[in-house]
C-alpha positions as CSV (number, residue, x, y, z in Angstrom):
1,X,1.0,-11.5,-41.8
2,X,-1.8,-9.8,-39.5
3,X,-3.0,-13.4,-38.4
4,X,0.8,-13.6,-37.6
5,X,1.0,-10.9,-35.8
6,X,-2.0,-10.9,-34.0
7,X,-1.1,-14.5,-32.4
8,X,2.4,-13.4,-31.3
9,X,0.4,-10.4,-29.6
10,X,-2.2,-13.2,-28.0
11,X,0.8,-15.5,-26.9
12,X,2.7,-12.3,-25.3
13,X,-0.1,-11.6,-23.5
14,X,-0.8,-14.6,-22.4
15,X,3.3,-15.0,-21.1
16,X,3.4,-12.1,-18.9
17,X,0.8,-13.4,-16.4
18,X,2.6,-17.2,-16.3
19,X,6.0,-15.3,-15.8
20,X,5.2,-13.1,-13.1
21,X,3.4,-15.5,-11.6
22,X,6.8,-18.2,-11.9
23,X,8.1,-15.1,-10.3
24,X,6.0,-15.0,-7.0
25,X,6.5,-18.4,-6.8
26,X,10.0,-18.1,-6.5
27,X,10.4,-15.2,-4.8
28,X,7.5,-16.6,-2.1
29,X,10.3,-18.3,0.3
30,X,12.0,-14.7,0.7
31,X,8.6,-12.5,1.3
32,X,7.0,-15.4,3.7
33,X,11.0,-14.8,5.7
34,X,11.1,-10.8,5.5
35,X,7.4,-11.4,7.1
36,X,8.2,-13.8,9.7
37,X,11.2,-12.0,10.6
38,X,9.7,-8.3,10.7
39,X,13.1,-7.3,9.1
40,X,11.6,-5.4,5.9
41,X,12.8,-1.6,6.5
42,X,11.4,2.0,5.8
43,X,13.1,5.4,5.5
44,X,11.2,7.4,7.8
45,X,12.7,11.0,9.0
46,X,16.3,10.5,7.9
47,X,16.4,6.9,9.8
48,X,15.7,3.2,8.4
49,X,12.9,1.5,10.7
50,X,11.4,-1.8,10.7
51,X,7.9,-2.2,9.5
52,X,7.4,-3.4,13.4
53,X,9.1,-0.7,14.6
54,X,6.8,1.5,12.7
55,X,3.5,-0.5,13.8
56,X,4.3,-0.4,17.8
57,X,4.9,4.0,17.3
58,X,1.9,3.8,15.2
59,X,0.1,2.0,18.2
60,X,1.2,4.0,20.9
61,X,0.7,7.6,18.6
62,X,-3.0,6.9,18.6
63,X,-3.5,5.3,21.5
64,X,-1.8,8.4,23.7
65,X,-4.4,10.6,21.2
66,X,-7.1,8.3,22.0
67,X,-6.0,8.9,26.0
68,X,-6.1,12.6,25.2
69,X,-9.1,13.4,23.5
70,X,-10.7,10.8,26.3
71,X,-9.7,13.0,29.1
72,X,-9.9,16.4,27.7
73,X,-14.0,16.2,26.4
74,X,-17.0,16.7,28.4
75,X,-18.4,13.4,30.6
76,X,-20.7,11.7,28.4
77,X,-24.2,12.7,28.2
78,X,-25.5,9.7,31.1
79,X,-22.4,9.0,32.8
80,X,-21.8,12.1,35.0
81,X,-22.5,9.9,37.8
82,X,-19.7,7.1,37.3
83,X,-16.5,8.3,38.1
84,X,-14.1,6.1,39.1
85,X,-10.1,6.1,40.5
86,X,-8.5,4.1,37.8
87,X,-9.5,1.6,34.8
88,X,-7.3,-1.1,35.5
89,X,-9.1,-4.1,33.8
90,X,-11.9,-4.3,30.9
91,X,-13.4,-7.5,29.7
92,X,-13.8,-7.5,25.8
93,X,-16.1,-9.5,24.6
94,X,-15.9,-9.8,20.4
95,X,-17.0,-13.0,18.4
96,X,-14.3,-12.1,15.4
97,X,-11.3,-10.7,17.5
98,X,-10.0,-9.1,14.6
99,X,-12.3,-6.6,14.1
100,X,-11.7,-4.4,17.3
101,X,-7.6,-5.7,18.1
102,X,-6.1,-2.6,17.5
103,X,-8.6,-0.6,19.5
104,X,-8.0,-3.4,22.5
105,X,-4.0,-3.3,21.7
106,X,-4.9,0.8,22.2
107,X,-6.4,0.5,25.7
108,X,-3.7,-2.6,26.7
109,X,-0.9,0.8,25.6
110,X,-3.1,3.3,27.9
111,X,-2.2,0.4,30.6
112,X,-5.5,-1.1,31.2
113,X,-5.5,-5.3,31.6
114,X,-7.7,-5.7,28.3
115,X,-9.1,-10.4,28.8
116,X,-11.0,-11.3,25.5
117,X,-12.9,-13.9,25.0
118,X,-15.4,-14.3,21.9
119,X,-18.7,-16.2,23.5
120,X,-21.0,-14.8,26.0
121,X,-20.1,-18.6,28.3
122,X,-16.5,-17.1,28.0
123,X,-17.7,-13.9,29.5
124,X,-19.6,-15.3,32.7
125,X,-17.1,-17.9,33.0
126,X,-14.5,-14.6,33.6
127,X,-16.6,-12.8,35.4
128,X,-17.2,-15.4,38.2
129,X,-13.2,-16.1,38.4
130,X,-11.7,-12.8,38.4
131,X,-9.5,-11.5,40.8
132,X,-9.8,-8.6,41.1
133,X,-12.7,-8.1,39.4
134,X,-13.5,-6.3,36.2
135,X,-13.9,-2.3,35.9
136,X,-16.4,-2.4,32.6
137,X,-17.1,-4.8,30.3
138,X,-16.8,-3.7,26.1
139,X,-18.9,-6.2,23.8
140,X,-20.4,-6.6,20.3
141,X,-23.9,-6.9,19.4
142,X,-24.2,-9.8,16.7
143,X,-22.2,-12.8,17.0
144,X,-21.6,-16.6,16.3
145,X,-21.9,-18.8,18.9
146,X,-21.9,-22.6,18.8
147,X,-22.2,-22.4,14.5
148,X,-25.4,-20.4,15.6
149,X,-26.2,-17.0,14.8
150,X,-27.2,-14.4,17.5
151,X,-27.9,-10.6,16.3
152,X,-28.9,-9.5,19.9
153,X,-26.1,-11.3,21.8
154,X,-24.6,-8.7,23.8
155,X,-28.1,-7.4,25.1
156,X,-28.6,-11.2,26.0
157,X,-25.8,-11.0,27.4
158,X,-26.7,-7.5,29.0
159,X,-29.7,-8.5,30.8
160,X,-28.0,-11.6,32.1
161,X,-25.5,-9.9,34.5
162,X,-27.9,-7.6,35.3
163,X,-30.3,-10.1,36.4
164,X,-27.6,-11.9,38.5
165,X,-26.5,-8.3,40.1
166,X,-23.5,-7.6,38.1
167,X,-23.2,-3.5,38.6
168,X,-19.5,-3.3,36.4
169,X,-20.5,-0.5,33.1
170,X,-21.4,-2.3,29.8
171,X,-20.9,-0.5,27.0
172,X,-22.0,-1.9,23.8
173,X,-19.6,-1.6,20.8
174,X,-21.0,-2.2,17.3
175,X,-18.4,0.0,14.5
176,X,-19.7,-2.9,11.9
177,X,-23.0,-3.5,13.3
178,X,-26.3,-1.7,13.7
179,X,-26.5,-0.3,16.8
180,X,-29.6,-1.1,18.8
181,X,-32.0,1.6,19.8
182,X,-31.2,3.7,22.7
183,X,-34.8,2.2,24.5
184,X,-33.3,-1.2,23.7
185,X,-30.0,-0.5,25.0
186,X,-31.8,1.0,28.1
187,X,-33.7,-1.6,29.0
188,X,-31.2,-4.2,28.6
189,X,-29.4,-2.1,31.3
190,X,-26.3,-1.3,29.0
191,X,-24.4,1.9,30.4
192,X,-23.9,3.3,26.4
193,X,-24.0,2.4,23.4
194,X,-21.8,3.5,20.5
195,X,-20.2,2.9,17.3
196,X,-16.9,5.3,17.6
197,X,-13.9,4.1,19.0
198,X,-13.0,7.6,20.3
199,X,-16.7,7.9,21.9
200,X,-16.1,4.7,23.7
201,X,-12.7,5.7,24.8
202,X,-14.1,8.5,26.3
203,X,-16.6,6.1,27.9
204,X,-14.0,4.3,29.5
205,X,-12.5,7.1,30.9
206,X,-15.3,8.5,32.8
207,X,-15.4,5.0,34.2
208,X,-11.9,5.4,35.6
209,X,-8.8,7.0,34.8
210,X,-6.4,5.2,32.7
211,X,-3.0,3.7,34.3
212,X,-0.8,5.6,31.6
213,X,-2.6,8.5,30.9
214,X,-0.6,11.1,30.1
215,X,-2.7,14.2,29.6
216,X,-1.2,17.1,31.7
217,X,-2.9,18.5,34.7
């Protein structure tokens, strides 16, 4: 009777994974639609918003924030010396997009033209074609270009529009990386290095006000 019993216990155990997961695949068709349609709503403050909805307020929230605390610190330490009218556009330069879109989708809501591109070819190739040109340039340290490794690309990539007289502010951005040393960054001729959104924001704004800012005189 225990043998019994301890079978019906393995089989029931082993039914509830299979039937949930003939569940999901049921039920897939319907969560791949609510997904491509954005139409899966949330009670928030007495009113039913979409989960897009939500995500653009969300975005511009921290984004003005970002703007705020940007304009309302002290210049930082190195950069009393750049200010500038307005940040209109910033080349990113970011092997995995991914990792830094919503601090780009941030500075794109502050109403600065934000071009990405993910080698350090991409970047010159921008640099030489834009009209008008660039106000700063944001990049990564380590990345993969070519199905090749580099963990000092944006230094490379550093010293190379210095050496052809590129003056724009480059500010190294490495929130997954190991930041280089400050003497490396120096000598590469990088403006500032740093591994906090919120530090490079304010970055950015001592290199030029931003379009939308919204932080009261």
């Amino acid at each position: 009777m225990t043998d019994a019993s301890d079978l019906i216990d393995a089989l029931t155990a082993l039914a509830w994974p299979l039937i949930a997961g003939l569940a999901l695949w049921r039920l897939f068709p319907v969560v791949k639609e609510i997904a491509r349609s954005r139409g899966f709503t949330v009670k928030v403050g007495g009113a039913e918003l979409t989960v897009q909805e939500i995500s653009d307020e969300l975005l511009r929230t921290t984004a003005d924030l970002q703007g705020r605390l940007a304009a309302a610190g002290p210049p930082p330490a190195g950069l009393e010396s750049l200010p500038g009218p307005t940040l209109r556009r910033v080349l990113w330069v970011c092997g995995t997009p991914a990792d830094t879109a919503y601090e780009a989708a941030q500075l794109q809501s502050l109403g600065v033209d934000v071009t990405r591109t993910t080698t350090t070819r991409g970047a010159l190739a921008a640099l030489s074609t834009a009209t008008p040109p660039f106000d700063a340039l944001v990049t990564d340290l380590t990345r993969t270009e070519d199905g090749t490794l580099h963990p000092t690309a944006g230094l490379d990539l550093t010293r190379t529009l210095r050496a052809r007289g590129h003056t724009l502010p480059v500010f190294l951005y490495t929130p997954d990386q190991q930041p280089p040393t400050p003497a490396e960054s120096h000598q590469a001729g990088a403006t500032a290095t740093t591994t906090r959104p919120t530090t490079l924001f304010a970055h950015l704004h001592q290199t030029g006000a931003f379009p939308y800012d919204s932080t009261p005189a």
